[in-house]
C-alpha positions as CSV (number, residue, x, y, z in Angstrom):
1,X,-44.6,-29.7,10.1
2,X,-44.8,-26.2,10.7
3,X,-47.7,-23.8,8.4
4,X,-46.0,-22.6,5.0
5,X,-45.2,-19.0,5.8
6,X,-44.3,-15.7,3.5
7,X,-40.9,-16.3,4.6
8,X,-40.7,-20.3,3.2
9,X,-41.8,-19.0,-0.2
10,X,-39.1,-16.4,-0.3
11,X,-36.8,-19.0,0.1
12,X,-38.7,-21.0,-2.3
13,X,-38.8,-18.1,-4.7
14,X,-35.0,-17.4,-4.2
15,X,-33.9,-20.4,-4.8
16,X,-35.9,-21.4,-7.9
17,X,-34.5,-18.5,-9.0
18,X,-30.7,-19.1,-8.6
19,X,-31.2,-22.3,-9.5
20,X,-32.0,-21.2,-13.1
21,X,-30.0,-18.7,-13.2
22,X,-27.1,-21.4,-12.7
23,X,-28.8,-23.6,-15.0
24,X,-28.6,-21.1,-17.5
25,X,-25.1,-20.3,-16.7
26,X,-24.6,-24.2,-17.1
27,X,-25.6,-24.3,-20.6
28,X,-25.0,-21.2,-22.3
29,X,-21.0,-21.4,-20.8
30,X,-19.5,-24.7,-20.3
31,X,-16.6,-24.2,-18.4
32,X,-14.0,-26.7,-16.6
33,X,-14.7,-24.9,-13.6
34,X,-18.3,-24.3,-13.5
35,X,-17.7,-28.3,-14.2
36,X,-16.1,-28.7,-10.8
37,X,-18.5,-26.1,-8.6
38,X,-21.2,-28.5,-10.0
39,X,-19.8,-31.7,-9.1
40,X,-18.4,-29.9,-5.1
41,X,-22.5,-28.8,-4.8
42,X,-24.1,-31.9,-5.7
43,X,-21.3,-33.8,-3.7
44,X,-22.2,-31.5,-0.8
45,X,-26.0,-32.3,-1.1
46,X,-25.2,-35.9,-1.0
47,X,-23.4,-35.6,1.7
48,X,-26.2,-34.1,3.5
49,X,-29.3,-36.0,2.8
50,X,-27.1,-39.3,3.2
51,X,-26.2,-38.0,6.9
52,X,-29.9,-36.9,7.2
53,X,-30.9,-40.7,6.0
54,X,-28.3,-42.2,8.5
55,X,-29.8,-40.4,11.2
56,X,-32.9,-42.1,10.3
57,X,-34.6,-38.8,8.3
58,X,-36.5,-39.2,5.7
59,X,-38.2,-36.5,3.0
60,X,-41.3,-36.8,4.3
61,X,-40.8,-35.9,7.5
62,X,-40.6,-39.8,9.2
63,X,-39.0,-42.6,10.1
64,X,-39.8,-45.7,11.2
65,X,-39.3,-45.2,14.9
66,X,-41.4,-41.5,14.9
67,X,-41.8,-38.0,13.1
68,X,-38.0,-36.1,12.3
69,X,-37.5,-33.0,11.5
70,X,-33.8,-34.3,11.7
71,X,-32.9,-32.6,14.9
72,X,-30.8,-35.8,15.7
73,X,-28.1,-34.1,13.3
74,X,-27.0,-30.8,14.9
75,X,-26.9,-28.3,11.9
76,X,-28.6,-30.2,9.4
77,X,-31.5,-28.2,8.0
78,X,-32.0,-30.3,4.9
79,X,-35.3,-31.9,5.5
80,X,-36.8,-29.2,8.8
């Protein structure tokens, strides 16, 4: 795995941050649509750590055969 750079925590950073932000959003306006975003991004995610899993990528970095850093999956960045 590579060293934690200034550029992972950005992301880190950003992220944390839009994901309260939408949290907040979440809460403080309950809305049909913000409803159905939710359900398309968490479908999404599935979708991407169960292709990442069938390609035999785990979390942590392994799999049973090796180390993966799920470059078996072209364009899935979910676990690199």
């Amino acid at each position: 795995m590579p060293a934690f750079t200034s550029l992972h925590l950005f992301f880190v950073a950003l992220f944390g941050v839009l994901a309260v932000i939408w949290a907040l959003v979440r809460i403080l306006q309950p809305t049909a649509l913000h409803g159905a975003m939710d359900t398309v991004g968490r479908g999404a995610r599935g979708f991407v750590d169960g292709a990442g899993a069938h390609a035999g990528c785990v979390p942590d970095g392994g799999t049973a055969g090796g180390p993966c850093l799920c470059t078996k999956v072209k364009g899935l960045a979910s676990f690199a």
